[in-house]
py3Dmol code that shows the C-alpha trace and the ligand (Angstrom):
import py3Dmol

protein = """\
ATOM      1  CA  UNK A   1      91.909 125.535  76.147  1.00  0.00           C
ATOM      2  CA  UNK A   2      95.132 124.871  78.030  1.00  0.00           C
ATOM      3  CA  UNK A   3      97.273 122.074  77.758  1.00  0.00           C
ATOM      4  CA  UNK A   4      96.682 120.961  81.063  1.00  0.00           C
ATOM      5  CA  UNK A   5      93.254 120.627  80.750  1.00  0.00           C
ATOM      6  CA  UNK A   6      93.234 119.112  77.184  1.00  0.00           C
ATOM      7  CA  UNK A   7      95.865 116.338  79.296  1.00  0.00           C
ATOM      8  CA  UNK A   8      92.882 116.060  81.862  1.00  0.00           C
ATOM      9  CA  UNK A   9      90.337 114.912  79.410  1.00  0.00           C
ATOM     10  CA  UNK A  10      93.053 112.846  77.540  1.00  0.00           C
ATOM     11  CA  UNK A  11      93.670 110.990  80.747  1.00  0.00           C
ATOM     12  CA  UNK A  12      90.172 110.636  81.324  1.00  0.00           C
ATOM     13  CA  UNK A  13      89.508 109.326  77.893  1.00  0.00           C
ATOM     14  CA  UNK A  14      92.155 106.985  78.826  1.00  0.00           C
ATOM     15  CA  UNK A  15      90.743 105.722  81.867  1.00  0.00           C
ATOM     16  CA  UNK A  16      87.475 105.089  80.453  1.00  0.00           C
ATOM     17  CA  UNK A  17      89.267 102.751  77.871  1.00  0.00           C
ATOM     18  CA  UNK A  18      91.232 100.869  80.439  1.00  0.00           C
ATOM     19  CA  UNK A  19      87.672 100.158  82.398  1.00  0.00           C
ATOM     20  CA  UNK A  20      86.305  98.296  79.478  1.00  0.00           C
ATOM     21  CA  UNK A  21      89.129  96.808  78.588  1.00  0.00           C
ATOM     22  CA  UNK A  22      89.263  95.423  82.189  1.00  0.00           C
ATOM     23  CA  UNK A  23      85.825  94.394  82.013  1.00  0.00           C
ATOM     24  CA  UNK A  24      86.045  92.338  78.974  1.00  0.00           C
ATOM     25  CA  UNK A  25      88.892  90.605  80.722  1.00  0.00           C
ATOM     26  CA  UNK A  26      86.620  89.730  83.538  1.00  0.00           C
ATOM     27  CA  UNK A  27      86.236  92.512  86.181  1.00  0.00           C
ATOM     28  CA  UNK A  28      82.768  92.201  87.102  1.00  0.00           C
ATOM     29  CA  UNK A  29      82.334  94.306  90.432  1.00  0.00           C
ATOM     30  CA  UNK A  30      81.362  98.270  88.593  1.00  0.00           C
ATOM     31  CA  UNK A  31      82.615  99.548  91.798  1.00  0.00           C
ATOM     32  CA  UNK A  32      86.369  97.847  90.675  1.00  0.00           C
ATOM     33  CA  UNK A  33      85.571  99.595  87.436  1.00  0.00           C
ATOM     34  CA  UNK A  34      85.062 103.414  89.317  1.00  0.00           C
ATOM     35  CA  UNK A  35      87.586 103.010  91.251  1.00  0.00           C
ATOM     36  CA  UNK A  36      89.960 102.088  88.265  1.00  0.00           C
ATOM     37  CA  UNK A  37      88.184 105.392  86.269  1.00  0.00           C
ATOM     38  CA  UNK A  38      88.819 107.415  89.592  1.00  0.00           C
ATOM     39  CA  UNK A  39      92.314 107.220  90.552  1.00  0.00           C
ATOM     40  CA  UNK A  40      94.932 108.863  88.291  1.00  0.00           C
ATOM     41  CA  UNK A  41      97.496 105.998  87.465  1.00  0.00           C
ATOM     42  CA  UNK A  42      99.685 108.185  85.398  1.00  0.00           C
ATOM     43  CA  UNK A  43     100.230 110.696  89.052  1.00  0.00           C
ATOM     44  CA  UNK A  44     101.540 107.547  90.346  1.00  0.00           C
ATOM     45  CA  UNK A  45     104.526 106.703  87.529  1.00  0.00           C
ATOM     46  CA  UNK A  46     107.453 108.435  86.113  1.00  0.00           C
ATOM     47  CA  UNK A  47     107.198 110.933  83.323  1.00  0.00           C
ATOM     48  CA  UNK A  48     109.240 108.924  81.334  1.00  0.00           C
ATOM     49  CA  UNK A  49     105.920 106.393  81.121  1.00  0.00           C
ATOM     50  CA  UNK A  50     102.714 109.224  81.531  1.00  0.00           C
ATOM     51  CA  UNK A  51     101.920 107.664  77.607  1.00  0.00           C
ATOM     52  CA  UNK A  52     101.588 103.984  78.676  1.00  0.00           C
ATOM     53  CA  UNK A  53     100.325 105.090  82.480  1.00  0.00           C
ATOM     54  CA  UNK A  54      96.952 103.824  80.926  1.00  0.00           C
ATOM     55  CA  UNK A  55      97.725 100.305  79.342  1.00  0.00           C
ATOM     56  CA  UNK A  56      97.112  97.620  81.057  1.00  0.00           C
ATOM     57  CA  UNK A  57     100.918  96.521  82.013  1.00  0.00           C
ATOM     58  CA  UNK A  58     103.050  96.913  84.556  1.00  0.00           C
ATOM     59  CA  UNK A  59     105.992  99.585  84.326  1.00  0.00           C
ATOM     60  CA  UNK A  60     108.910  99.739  86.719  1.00  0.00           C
ATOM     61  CA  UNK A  61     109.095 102.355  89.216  1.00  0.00           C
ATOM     62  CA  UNK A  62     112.925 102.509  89.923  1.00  0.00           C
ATOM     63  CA  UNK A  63     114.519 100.321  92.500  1.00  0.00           C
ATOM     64  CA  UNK A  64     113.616  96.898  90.583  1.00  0.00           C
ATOM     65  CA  UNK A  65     110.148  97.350  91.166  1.00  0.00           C
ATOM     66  CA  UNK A  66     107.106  98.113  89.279  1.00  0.00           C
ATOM     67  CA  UNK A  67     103.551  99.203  89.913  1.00  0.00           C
ATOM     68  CA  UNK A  68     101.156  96.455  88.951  1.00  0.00           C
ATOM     69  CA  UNK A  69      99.059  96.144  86.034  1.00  0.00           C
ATOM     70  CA  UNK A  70      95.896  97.108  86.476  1.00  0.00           C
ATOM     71  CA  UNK A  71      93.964  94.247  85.887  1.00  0.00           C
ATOM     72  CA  UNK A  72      95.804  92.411  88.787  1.00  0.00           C
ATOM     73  CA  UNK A  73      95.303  95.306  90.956  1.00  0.00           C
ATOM     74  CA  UNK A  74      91.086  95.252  89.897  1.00  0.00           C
ATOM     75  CA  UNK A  75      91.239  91.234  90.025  1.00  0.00           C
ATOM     76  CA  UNK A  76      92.473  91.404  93.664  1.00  0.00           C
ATOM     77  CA  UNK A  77      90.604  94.318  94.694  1.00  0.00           C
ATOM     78  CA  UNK A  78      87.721  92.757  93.529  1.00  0.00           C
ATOM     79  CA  UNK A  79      88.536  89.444  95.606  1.00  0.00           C
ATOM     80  CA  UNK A  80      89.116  90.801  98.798  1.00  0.00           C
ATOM     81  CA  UNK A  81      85.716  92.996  98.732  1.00  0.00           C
ATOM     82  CA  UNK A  82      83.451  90.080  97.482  1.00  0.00           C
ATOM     83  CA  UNK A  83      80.903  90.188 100.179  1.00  0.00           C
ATOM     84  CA  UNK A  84      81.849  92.527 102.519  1.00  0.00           C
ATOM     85  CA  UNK A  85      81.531  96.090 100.292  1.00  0.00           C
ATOM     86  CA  UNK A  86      79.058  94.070  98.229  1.00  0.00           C
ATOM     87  CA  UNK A  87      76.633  93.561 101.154  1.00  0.00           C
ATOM     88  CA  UNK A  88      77.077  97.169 102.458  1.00  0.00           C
ATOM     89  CA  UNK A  89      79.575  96.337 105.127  1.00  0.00           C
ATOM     90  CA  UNK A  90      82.479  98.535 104.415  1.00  0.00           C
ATOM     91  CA  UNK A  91      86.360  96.746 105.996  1.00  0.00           C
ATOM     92  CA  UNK A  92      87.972  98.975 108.802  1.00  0.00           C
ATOM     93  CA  UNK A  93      91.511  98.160 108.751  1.00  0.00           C
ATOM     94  CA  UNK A  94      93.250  96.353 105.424  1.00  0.00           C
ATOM     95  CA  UNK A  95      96.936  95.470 105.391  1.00  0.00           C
ATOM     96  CA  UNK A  96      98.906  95.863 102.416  1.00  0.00           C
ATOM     97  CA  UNK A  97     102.614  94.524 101.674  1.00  0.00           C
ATOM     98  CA  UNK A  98     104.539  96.317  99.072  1.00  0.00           C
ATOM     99  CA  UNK A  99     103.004  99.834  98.735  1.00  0.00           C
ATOM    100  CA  UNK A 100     105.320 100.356  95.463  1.00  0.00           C
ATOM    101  CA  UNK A 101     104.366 103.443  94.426  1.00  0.00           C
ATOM    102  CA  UNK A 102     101.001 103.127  96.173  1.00  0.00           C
ATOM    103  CA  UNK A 103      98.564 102.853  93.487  1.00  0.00           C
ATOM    104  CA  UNK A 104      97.212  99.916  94.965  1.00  0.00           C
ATOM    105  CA  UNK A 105      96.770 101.876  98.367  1.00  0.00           C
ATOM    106  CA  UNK A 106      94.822 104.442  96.754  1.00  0.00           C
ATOM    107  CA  UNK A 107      92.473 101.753  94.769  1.00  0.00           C
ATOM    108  CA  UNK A 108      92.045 100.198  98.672  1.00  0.00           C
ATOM    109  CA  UNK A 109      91.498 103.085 100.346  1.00  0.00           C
ATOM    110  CA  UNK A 110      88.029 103.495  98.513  1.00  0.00           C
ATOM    111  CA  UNK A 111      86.709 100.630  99.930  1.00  0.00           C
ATOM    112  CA  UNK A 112      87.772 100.472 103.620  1.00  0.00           C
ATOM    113  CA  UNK A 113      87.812 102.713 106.575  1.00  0.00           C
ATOM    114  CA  UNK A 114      92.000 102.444 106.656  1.00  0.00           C
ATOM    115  CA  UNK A 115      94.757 101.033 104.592  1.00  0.00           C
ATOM    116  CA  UNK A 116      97.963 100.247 106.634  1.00  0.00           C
ATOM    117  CA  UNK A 117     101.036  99.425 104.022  1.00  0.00           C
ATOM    118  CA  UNK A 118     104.085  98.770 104.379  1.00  0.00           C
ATOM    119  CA  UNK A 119     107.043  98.949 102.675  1.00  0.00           C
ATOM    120  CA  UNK A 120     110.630  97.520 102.404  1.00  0.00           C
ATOM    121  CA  UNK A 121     112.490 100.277 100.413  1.00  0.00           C
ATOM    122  CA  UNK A 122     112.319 103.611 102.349  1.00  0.00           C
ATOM    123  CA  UNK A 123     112.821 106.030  98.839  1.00  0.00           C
ATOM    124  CA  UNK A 124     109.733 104.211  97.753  1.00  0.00           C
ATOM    125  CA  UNK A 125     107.820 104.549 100.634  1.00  0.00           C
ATOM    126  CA  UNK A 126     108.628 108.158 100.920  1.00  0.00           C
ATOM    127  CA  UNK A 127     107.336 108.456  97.512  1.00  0.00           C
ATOM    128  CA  UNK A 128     104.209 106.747  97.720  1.00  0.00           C
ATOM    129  CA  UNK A 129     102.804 109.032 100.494  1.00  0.00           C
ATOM    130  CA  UNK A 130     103.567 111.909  98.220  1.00  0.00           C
ATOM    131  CA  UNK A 131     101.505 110.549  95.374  1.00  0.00           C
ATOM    132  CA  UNK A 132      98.885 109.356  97.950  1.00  0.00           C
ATOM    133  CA  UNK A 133      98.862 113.251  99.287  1.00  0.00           C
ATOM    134  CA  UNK A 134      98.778 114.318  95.366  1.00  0.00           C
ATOM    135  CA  UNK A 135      95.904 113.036  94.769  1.00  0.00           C
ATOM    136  CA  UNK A 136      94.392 113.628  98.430  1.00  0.00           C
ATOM    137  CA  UNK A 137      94.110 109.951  99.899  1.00  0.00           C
ATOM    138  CA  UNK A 138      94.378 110.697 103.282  1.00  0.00           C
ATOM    139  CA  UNK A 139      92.798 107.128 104.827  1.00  0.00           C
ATOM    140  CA  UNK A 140      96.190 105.362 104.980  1.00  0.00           C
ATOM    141  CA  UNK A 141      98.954 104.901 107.051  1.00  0.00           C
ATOM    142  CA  UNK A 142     102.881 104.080 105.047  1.00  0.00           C
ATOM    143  CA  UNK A 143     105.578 102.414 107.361  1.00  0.00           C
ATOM    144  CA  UNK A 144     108.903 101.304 106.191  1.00  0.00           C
ATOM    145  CA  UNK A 145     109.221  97.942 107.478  1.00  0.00           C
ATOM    146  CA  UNK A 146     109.914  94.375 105.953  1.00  0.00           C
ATOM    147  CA  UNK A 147     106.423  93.296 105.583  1.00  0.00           C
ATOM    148  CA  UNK A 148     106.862  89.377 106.271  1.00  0.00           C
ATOM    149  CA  UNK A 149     107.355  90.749 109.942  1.00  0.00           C
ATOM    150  CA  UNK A 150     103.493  91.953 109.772  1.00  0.00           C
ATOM    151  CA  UNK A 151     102.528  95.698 110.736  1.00  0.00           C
ATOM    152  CA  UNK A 152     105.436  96.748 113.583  1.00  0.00           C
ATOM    153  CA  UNK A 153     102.981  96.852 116.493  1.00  0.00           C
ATOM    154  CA  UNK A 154     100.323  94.258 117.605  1.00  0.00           C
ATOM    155  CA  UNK A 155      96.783  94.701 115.379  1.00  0.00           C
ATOM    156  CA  UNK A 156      94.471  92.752 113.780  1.00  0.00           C
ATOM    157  CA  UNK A 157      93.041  93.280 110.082  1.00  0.00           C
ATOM    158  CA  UNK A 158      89.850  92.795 108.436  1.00  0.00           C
ATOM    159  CA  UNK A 159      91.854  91.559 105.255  1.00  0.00           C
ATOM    160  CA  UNK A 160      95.744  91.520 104.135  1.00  0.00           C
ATOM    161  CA  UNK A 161      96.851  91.913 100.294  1.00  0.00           C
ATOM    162  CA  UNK A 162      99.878  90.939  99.693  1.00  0.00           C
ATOM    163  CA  UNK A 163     101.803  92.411  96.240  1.00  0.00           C
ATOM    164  CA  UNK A 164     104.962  90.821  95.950  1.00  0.00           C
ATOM    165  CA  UNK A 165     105.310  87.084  95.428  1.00  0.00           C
ATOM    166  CA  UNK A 166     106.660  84.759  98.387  1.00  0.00           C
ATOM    167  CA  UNK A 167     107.356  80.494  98.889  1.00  0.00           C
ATOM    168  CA  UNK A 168     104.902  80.349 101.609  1.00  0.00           C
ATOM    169  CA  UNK A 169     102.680  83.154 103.657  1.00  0.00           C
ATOM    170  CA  UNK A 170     104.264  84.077 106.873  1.00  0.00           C
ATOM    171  CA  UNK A 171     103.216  83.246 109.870  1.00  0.00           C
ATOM    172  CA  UNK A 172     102.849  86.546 111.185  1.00  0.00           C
ATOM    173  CA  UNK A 173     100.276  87.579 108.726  1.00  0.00           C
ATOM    174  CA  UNK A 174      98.054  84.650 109.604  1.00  0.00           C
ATOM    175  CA  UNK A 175      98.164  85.900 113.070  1.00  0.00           C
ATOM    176  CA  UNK A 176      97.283  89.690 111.917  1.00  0.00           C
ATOM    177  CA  UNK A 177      94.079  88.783 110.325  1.00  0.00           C
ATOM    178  CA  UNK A 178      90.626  88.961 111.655  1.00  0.00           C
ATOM    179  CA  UNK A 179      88.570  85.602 112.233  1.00  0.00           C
ATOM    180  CA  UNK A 180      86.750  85.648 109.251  1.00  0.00           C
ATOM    181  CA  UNK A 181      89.078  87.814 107.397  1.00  0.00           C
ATOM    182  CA  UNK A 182      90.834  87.220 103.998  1.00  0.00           C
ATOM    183  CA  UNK A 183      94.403  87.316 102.780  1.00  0.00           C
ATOM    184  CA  UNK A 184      95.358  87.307  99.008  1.00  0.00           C
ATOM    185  CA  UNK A 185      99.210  87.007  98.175  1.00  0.00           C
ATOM    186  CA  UNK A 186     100.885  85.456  94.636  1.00  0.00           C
ATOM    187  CA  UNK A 187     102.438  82.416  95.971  1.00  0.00           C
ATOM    188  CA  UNK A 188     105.678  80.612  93.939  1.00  0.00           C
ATOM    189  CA  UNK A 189     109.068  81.542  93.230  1.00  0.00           C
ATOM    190  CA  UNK A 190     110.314  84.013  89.862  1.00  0.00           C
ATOM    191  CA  UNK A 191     109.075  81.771  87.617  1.00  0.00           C
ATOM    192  CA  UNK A 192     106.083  80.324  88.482  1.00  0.00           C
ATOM    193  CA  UNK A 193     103.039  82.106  91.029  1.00  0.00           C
ATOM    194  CA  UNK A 194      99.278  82.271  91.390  1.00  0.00           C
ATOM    195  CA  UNK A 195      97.243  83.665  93.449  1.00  0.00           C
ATOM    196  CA  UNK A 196      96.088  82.471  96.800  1.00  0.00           C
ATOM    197  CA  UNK A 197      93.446  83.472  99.036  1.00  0.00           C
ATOM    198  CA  UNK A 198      92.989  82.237 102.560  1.00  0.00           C
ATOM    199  CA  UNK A 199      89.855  83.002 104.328  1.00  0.00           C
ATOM    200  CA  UNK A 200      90.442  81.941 107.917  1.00  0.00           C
ATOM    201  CA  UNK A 201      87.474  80.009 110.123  1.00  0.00           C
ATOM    202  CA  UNK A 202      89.413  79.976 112.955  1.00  0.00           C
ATOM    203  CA  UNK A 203      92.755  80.549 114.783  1.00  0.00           C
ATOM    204  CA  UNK A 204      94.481  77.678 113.255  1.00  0.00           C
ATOM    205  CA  UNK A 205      92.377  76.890 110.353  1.00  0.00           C
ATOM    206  CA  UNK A 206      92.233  78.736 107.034  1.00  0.00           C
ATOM    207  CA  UNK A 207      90.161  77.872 103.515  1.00  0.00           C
ATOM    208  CA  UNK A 208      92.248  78.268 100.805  1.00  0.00           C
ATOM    209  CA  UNK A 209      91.718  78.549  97.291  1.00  0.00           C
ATOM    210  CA  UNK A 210      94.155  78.976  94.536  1.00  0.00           C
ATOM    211  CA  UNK A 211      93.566  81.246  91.846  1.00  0.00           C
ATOM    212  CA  UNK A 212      94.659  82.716  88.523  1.00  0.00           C
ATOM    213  CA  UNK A 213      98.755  82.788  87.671  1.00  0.00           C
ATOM    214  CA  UNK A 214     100.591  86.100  88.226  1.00  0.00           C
ATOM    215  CA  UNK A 215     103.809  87.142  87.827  1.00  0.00           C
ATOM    216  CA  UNK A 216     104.857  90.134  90.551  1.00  0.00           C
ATOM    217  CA  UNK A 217     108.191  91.080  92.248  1.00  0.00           C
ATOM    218  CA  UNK A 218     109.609  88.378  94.878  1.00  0.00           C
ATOM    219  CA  UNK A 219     108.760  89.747  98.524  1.00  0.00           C
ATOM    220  CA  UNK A 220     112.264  90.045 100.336  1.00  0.00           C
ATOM    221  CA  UNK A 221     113.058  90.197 104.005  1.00  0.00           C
ATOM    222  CA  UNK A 222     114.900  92.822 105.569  1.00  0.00           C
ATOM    223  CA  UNK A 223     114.709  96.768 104.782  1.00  0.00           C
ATOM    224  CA  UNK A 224     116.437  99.241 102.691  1.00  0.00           C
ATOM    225  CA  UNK A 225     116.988 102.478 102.712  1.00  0.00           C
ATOM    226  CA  UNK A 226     118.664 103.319  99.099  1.00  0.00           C
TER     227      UNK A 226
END
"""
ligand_1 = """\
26
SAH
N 101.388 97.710 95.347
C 102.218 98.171 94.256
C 103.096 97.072 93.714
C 104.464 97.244 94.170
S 105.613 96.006 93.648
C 101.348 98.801 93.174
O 100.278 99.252 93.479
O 101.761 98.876 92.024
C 105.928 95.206 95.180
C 106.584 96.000 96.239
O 106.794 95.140 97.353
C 107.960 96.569 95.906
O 107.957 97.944 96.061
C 108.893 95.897 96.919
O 109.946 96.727 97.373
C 107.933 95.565 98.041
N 108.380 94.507 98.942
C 109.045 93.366 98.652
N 109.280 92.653 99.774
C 108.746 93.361 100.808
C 108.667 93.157 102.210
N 109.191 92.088 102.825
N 108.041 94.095 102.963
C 107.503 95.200 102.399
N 107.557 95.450 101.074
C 108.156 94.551 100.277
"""
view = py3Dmol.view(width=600, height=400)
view.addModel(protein, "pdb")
view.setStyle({"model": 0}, {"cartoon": {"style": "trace"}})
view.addModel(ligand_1, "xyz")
view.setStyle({"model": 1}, {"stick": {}})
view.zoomTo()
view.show()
């Protein structure tokens, strides 16, 4: 057998470890779970961290940034499908801030018609559509554009997930999403965050609940191109 291969089934084995883990820390939704055995974390990280690709942590990914562990990226997942996949009505369009390295993205893309995601560091950006194209994700859309702005031309989304951490959600976002719709983004400053979810019931009126603490990147305005 060749070393690839034997790598394969490693990785595989590896996956299927991470899903249980996962679930005993509360992911419920078993299509979370597939998704999480699907979609091969260690294509989306830097050789240097293949080994730990698989434990659920979050590793950097150059530029001050890191992909997000795992169980953040089921938890949310999970959130922002609760009763829309779950009652066999697939999203269209989803809105992501902070496509990182785009393992996130990929995790989306399973369960919506399109993922539009944008992000602030070009290098980044440029890499994430490789990985996405790696693995052959080919329902998204990248942009490099400061993502407190909202997507660069006027649209409306079905939900918005939000991966870096901000005081308050910006405005624009509110206005991007769908009556009905729901928006997750870690609210707080470096220290202190938790998640948030909005649901909104009308123009001007949004439910919100606040839920577990999380600890992700701040979300900074502007765009870079290092
Ligand atoms: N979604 C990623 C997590 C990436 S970390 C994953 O799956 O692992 C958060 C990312 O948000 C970083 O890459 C950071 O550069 C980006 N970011 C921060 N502020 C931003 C902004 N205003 N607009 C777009 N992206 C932003």
């Amino acid at each position: 057998m060749g070393k690839k291969f034997i790598d394969q089934l490693n990785f595989e084995f590896a996956r299927k470890e991470l899903t249980k883990e996962l679930s005993q820390k509360g992911i419920k939704d078993p299509r979370v779970l597939e998704a999480i055995y699907q979609i091969p974390r260690h294509e989306f990280v830097d050789a240097t961290f293949t080994s730990r690709a698989y434990q659920d942590m979050s590793l950097p990914i150059g530029h001050q940034q890191t992909i997000s562990q795992p169980f953040v990226v089921a938890k949310m997942t999970e959130l922002l499908i609760q009763g829309n996949v779950l009652d066999q009505k697939p999203l269209g369009a989803v809105l992501e801030i902070g496509t990182g390295c785009g393992y996130q993205t990929a995790i989306l893309a399973r369960f919506c018609r399109k993922v539009f995601s944008l992000e602030r560091i070009e290098a980044l950006s440029l890499r994430a559509d490789n990985n996405l194209k790696k693995i052959g994700v080919d329902n998204c859309q990248l942009r490099w554009s400061d993502g407190t702005l909202g997507w660069p031309t006027p649209k409306k989304f079905d939900a918005i997930i939000c991966t870096a951490a901000i005081s308050q959600i910006p405005k624009k976002l509110k206005t991007q999403l769908e009556l009905h719709g729901k928006l997750i983004c870690p609210v707080g400053d470096g220290k202190k965050q938790h998640l948030l979810l909005l649901e909104k019931k009308s123009k001007d009126e949004f439910h919100e609940t606040i839920l577990d603490s999380v600890l992700f990147v701040p979300m900074l305005e502007g765009k870079v191109s290092e």
